[in-house]
Every structure is written in structure tokens, then in C-alpha cells.
C-alpha positions as CSV (number, residue, x, y, z in Angstrom):
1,X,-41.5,-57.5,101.2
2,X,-41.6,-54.7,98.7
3,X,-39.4,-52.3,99.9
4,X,-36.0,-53.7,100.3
5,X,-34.9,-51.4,102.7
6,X,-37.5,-52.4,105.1
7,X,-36.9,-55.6,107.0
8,X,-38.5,-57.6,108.6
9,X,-37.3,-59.1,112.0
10,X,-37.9,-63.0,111.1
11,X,-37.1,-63.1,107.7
12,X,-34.6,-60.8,107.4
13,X,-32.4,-61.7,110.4
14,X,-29.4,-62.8,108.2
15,X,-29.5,-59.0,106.5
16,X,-29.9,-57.7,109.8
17,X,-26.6,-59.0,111.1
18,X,-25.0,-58.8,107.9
19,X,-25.5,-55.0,108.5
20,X,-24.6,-54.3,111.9
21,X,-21.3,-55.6,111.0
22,X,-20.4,-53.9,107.7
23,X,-19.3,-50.1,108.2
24,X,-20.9,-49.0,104.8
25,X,-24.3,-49.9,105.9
26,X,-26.4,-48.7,108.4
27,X,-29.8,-49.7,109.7
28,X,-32.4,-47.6,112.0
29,X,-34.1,-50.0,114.5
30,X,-37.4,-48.6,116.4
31,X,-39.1,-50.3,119.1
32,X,-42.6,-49.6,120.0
33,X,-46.1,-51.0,120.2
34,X,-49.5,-51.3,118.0
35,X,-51.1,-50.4,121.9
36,X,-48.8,-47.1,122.2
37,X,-50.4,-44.1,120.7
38,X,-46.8,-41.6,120.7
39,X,-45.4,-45.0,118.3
40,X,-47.8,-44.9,115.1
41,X,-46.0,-41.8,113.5
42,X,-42.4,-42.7,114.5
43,X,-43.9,-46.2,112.6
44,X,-45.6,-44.8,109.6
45,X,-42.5,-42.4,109.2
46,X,-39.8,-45.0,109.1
47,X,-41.8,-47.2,106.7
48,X,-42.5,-43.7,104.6
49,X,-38.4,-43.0,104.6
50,X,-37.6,-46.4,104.1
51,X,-38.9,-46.1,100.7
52,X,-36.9,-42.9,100.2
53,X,-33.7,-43.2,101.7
54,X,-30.3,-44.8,100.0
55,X,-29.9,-48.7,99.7
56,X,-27.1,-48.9,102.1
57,X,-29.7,-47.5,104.8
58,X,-32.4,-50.0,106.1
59,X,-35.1,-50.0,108.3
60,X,-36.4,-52.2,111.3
61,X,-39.4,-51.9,113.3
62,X,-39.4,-54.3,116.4
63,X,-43.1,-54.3,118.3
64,X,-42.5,-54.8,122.3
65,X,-44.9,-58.1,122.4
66,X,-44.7,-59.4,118.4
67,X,-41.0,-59.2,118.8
68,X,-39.9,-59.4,122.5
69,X,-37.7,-62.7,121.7
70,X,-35.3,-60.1,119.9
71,X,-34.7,-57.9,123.0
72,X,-33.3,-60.3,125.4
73,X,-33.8,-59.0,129.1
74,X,-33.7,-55.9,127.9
75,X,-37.1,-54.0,128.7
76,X,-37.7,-50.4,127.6
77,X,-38.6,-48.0,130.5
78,X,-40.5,-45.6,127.5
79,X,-41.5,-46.6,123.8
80,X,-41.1,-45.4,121.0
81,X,-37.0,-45.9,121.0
82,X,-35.2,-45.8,117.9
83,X,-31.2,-47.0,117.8
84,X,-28.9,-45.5,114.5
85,X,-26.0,-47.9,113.6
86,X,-23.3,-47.7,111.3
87,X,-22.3,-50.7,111.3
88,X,-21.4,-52.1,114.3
89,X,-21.3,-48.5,116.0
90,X,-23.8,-47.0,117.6
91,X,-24.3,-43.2,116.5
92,X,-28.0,-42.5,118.0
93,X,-30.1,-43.6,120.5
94,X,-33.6,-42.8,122.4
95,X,-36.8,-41.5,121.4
96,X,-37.5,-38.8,118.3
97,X,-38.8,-35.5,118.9
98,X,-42.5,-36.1,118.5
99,X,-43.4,-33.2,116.6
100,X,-45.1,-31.8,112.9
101,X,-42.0,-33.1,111.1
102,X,-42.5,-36.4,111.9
103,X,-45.5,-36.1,110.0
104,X,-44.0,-35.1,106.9
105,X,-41.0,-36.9,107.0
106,X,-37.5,-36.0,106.3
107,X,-34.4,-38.5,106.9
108,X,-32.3,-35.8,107.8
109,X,-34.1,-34.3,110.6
110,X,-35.9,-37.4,112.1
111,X,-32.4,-38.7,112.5
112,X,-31.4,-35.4,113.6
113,X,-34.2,-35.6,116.3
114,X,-32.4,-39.2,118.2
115,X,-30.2,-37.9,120.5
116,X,-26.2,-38.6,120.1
117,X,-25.5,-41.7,121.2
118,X,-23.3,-41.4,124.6
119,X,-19.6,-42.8,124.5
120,X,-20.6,-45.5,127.2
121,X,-23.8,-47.0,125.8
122,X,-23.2,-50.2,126.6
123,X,-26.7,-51.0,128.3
124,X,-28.4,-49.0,125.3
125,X,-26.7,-51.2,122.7
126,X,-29.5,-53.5,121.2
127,X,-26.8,-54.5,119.0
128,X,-25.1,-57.9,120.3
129,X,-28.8,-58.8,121.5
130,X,-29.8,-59.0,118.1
131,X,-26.6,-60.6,116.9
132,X,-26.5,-63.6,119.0
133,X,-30.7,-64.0,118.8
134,X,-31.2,-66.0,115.9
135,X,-35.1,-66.5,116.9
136,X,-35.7,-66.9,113.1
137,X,-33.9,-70.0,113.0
């Protein structure tokens, strides 16, 4: 890939974990679908701000069908989702306001638009799912 801070979910799964345990990175996973209408933007605007944004932040987009080996059991009742760690801990979670700033994007306020992840999140946390997945193996 060209963009460092972009990954990709197969050949990047050593950076991914690598980052969801080190506190001075943090990584913006979104989930959608190429089928799912509401996902292009939230998909066109992370690859935008992934060129943008600070090397300690990186980027994942993770398809429902091209990457359901990643997700475990876990099935998404709406798409597009989008989980913010730093590090290991979880600071935002569920969809981004869908809205004219999506389309010209801004990492302040599309990370602003995630809701606060809630103090028990434990069945939001994608995060020892794609730990313990080594599907790239």
C-alpha cells in the first residue's frame, strides 16, 4: 500500500495488533459494505484522512462479507460502524453522523461525530476479536 497509515486487514495484521496494544498509537477501524450505500463516504473519508492524519494514527476498513473471518460471531445489527482505540482502550464507538462534513473531511469532527464509547462496552469491543484472529496466517 501507499499510504502507511492505511492498512490493510490481511497483510497488515501484525501492525494491527502491534497497535491495539501500544498506548501511543491509535487506529480507527470501520466496518461496512461495497452493497451499503450510507458506507461509501464514511469509506472514501477514512481513506481521504488517512493520508492526512499523524503516523501514530492508522486506519482500517473491514467489509462485512470480504472480511467476516475478522469479526468472529460478532454480527452488526446496522453498518457503517466505526470503533476509535488508543491502544488497547476503546474511546469511540458506533456509526458517524452522516452528514456534509463527511464529505469534506476533517479528523477532528468525524471523530467527534462516533459517539463516546460507554464504560461497559464489552460486547462492542472488536478488539480481542481481532487480536486472537490471525486469519492472515
Amino acid at each position: 500500500m501507499t499510504n502507511s497509515n492505511l492498512l490493510d486487514a490481511w497483510d497488515d495484521f501484525a501492525k494491527i495488533t502491534s497497535t491495539l496494544s501500544d498506548s501511543s498509537q491509535s487506529i480507527v477501524i470501520c466496518l461496512g459494505a461495497s452493497w451499503c450505500h450510507k458506507c461509501e463516504p464514511v469509506k472514501k473519508t477514512i481513506f481521504q484522512l488517512s493520508e492526512v492524519t499523524p503516523s501514530n494514527t492508522h486506519w482500517l476498513w473491514l467489509d462485512l462479507e470480504d472480511h467476516c473471518e475478522f469479526l468472529g460471531t460478532f454480527f452488526p445489527e446496522t453498518i457503517p460502524l466505526v470503533w476509535v482505540y488508543q491502544g488497547s482502550h476503546l474511546v469511540r464507538h458506533g456509526q458517524p453522523e452522516l452528514t456534509e462534513k463527511i464529505a469534506t473531511p476533517n479528523f477532528v469532527e468525524f471523530i467527534q461525530s462516533i459517539p463516546i464509547a460507554p464504560d461497559q462496552h464489552a460486547t462492542l469491543d472488536l478488539r480481542p476479536t481481532l487480536i486472537k484472529t490471525n486469519c492472515a496466517a
